[in-house]
C-alpha positions in Angstrom: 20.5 -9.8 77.4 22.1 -8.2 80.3 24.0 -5.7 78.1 20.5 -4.5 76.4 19.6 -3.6 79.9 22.5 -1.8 80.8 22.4 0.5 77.8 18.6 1.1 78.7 19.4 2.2 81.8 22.6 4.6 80.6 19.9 5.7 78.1 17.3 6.1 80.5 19.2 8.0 83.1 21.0 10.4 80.4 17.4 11.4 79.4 16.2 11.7 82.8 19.6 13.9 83.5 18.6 16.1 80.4 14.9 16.5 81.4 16.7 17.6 85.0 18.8 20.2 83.1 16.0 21.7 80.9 14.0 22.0 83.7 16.4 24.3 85.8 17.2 26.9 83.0 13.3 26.9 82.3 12.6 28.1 85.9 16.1 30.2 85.7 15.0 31.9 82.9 11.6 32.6 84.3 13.0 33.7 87.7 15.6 36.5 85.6 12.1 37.8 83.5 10.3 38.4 87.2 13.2 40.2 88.4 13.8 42.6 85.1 9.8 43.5 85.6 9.5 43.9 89.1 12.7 46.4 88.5 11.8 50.1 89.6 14.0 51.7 87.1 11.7 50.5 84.5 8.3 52.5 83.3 5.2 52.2 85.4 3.2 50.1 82.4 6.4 47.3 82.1 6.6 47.0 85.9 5.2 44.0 87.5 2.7 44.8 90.5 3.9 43.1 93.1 1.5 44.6 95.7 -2.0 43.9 96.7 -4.8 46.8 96.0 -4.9 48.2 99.4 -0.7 48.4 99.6 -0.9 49.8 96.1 -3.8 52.7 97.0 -1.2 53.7 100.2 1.6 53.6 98.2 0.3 56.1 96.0 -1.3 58.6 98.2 2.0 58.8 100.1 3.2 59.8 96.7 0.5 62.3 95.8 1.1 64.1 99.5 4.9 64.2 99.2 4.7 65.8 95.9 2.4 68.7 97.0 4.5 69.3 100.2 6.2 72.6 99.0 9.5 73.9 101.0 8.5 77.4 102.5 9.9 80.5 101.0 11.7 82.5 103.4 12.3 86.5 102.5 14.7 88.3 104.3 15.0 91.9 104.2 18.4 93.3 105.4 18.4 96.3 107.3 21.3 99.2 106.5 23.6 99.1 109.1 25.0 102.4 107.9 23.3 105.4 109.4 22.2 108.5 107.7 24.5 111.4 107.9 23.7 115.3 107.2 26.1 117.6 106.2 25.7 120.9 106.5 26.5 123.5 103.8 29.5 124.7 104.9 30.8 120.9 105.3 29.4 120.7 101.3 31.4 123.9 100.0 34.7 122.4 101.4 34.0 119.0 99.9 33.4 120.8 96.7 36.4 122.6 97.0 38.6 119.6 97.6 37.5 118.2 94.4 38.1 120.2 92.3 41.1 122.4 93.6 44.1 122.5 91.7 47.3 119.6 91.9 50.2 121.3 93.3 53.0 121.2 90.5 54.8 118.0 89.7 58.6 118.8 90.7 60.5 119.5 88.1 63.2 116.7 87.9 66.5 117.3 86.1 68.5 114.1 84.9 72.5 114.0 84.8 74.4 114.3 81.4 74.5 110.9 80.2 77.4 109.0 81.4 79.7 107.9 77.6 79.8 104.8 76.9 83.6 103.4 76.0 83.2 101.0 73.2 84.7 98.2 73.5 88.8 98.0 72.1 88.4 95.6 68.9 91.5 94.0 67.8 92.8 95.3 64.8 92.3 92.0 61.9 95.2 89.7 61.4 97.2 90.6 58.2 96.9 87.8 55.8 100.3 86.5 54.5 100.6 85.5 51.5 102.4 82.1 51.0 105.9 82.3 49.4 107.7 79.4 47.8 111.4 79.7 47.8 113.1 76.8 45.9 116.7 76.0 44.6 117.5 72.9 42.4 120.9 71.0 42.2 121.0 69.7 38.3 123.9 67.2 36.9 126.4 69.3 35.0 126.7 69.2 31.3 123.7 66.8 31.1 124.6 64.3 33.7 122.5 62.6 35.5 122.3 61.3 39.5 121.4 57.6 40.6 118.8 56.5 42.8 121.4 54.7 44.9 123.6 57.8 45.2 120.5 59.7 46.4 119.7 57.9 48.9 122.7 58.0 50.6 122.6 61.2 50.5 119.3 61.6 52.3 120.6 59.0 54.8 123.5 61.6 55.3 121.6 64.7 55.8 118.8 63.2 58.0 116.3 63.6 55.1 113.1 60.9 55.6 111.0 59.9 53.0 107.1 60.2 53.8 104.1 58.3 52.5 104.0 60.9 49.6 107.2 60.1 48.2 108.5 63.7 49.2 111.7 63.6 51.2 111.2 66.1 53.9 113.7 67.5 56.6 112.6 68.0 60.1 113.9 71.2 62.6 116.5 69.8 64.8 115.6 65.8 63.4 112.1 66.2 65.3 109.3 65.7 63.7 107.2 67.2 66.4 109.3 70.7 65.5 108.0 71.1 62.2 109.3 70.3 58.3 112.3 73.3 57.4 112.4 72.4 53.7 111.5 68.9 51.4 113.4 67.6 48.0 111.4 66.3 45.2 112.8 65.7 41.6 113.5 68.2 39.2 111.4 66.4 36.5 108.0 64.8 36.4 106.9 63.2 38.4 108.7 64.5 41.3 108.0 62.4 44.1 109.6 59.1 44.3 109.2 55.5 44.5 110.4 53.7 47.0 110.3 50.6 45.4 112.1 51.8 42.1 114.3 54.2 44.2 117.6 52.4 43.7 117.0 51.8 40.2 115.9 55.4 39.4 117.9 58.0 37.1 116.7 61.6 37.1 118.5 64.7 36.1 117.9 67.1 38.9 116.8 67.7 42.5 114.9 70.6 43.6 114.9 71.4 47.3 111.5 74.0 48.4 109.9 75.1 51.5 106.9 77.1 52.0 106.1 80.8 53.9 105.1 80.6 56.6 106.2 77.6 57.7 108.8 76.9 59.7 109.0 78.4 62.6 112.8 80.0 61.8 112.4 81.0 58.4 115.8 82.0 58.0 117.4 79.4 59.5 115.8 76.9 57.6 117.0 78.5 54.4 120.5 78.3 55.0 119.6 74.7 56.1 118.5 74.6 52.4 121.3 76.2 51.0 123.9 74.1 52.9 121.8 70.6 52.0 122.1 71.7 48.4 125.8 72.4 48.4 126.0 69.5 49.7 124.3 67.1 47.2 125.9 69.7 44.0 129.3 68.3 46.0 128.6 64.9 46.5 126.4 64.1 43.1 128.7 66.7 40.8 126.0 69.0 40.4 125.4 72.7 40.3 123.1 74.9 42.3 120.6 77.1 40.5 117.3 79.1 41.2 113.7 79.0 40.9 114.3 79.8 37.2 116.9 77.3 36.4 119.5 79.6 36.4 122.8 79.5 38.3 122.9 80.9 41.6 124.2 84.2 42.1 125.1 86.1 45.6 122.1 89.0 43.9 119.7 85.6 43.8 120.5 84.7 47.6 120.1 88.6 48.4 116.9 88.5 47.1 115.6 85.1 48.6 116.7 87.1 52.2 114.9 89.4 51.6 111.9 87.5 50.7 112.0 85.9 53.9 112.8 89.0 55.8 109.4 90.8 54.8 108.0 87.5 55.9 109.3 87.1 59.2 108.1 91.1 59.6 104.6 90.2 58.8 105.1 87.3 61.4 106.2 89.9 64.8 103.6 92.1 63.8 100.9 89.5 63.2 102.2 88.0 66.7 101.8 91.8 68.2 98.2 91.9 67.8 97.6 88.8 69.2 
């Protein structure tokens, strides 16, 4: 029994809570209506008159007699502050004859020769050198043929390194830094070497090169070519022939001078210019 009258009461005062709320957005709603027609910005028919008739009937002759109140036009006429002045006709002739008497002559101005211009001193253009190859081979006498092993102790004894290429190569005075004089590559295919398969490797010739320009003695180099291939022809029983496989003759040496000669000319003059 006394639970039924609790939950009358909670149901009770919720719907007395609710009536509360409805009630206050009824009047807040009503309130926010008044004010939006009461508003001035709004037309004259959708505002709410507020006023009683005599307010209203003062209200709106005020506006009727401030609306016909006109802001006087004020004129004002300046007066010239410059006064007249009368020339007489002698004081008019001269005027006229200032106008329109003649410009004295411009001076006549007279401009210096023109100084020459030096053009500039172009360098002459470097002569292109054409590369030269200059090559002798050492090949095994009456068909023989040289060992790897012997080869390479041969190399060892001249100071010739192999590079990644497979190209032994011969540096000026054992420096790298100084530049290659002349390399040494088989005489037959496929000329560079393994070294891997060095020892084991059997090959009828060697054939010592270098290139022009290139080092930076060109004729020193070549006898450092010459003597390194007397040397292997000695120690490997070879012989000593030129670019054409053919033996060596003091005319072929003449001519690989002078080869190198006209190059090293080309070299001064092409320094000369620079």
């Amino acid at each position: 029994m006394e639970a039924m009258v609790r939950i009358a009461l909670l149901v009770f005062g919720g719907l007395v809570l609710l009536a509360i709320l409805l009630d206050g957005i009824k009047r807040n709603r009503e309130k926010a209506a008044y004010m939006r027609r009461i508003d001035l910005d709004l037309p004259p028919h959708e505002r709410l008159n507020v006023f009683d008739d005599d307010e209203q009937a003062a209200i709106d002759a005020h506006a009727k007699s401030v609306a016909g109140v006109q802001e006087p036009a004020f004129t004002i006429q300046a007066e010239s502050m410059t006064p007249e002045v009368t020339l007489t006709e002698a004081e008019v002739e001269a005027e006229v004859h200032e106008a329109f008497v003649e410009p004295a002559e411009e001076p006549v101005i007279t401009l210096a020769a023109p100084i020459p211009v030096q053009k500039p001193i172009v360098a002459a253009p470097k002569k292109a050198i054409s590369p030269t190859f200059i090559s002798l081979s050492v090949m095994g006498r009456n068909g023989s043929v040289f060992s790897g092993k012997s080869i390479m102790e041969s190399m060892h004894l001249m100071g010739l390194e192999l590079d990644r290429n497979g190209v032994f190569q011969r540096f000026a005075n054992g420096q790298p830094q100084q530049g290659v004089q002349f390399c040494l590559v088989q005489a037959v295919e496929p000329g560079t070497f393994d070294k891997f398969t060095l020892e084991r490797l059997v090959t009828p010739g060697l054939t010592l090169f270098m290139t022009l320009p290139g080092p930076r003695s060109p004729m020193h180099a070549f006898d450092e070519m010459l003597r390194a291939a007397r040397t292997l022809a000695s120690r490997l029983g070879g012989e000593i022939k030129n670019a054409d496989r053919e033996y060596l003759t003091n005319q072929s040496l003449q001519d690989y001078r002078e080869r190198i000669r006209a190059v090293e000319v080309l070299l001064k003059e092409t320094e000369s210019v620079e």
